[in-house]
N, C-alpha and C positions, 0 to 999 in steps of 0.2 A: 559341673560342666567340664567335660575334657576340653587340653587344648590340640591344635594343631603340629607343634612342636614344642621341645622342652627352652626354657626362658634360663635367661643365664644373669644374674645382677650385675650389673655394670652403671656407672654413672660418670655421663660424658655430658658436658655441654653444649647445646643442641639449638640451632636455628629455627625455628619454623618458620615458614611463609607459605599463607595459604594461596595457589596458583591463581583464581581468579580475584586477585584483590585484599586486601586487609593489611591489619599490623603483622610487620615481624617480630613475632615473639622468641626472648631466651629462655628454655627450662633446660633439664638435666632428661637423662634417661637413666629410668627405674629397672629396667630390665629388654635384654634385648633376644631374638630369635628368631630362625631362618624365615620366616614370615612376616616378623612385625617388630614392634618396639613398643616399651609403657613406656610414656612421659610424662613425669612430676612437673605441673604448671598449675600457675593459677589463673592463666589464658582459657578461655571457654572455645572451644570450636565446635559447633554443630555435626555431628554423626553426620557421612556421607562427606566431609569437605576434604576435599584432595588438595593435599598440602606436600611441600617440599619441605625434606630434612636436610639441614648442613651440622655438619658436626667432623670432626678432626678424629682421625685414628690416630690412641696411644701409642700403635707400637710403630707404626712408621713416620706418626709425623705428617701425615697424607691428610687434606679435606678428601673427606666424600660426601656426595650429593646423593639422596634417595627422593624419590617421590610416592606418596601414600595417602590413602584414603583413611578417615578417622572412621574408626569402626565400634569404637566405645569410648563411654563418658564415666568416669567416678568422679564420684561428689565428697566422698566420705570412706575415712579416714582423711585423705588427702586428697586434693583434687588431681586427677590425670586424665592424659589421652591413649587410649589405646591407637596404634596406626598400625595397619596392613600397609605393608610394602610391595608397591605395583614391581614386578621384574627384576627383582634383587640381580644386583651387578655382581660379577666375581670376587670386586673388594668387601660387598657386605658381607660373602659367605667368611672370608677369611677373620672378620672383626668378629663375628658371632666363633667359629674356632679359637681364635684368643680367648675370647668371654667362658666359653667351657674348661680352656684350661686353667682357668683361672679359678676354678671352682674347687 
């Protein structure tokens, strides 16, 4: 299966909270790109739940806030969430640039 965009590894500590309701969970993010983000959690969220990321950018120091829909579940190897990123703001494009040069 292709993706949408090329994924870049990165691991930031990451807020979740799903919009209508739930625990806020802490994971990391496993990899991130102009579309979406993999997240290492052992937090289960149902495919479909639109959920808010907070998480701190390395290079400036900055919170940014995203909001995204859970678009995939893994179980195995490790448990993650895949999230699609509803309207990526200017600061996600710049984080996913950092993330590429970093490769």
């Amino acid at each position: 299966m292709s993706r949408r965009a090329p994924r870049f590894q990165i691991s930031l500590p990451t807020t979740v909270s799903p919009l209508l309701g739930g625990e806020l969970v802490v994971c990391h993010t496993r990899d991130i790109s102009e579309v979406g983000v993999c997240l290492d959690t052992a937090a289960w969220l149902p495919v479909g739940t639109r959920v808010s990321l907070t998480f701190t950018d390395p290079a400036s120091g900055t919170k940014l806030e995203v909001i995204g829909d859970v678009v995939r579940e893994v179980e195995r190897p490790q448990p993650a969430l895949g999230v699609l990123v509803i309207e990526p703001p200017a600061e996600w494009k710049v984080l996913v640039t950092n993330a590429a040069r970093q490769v």
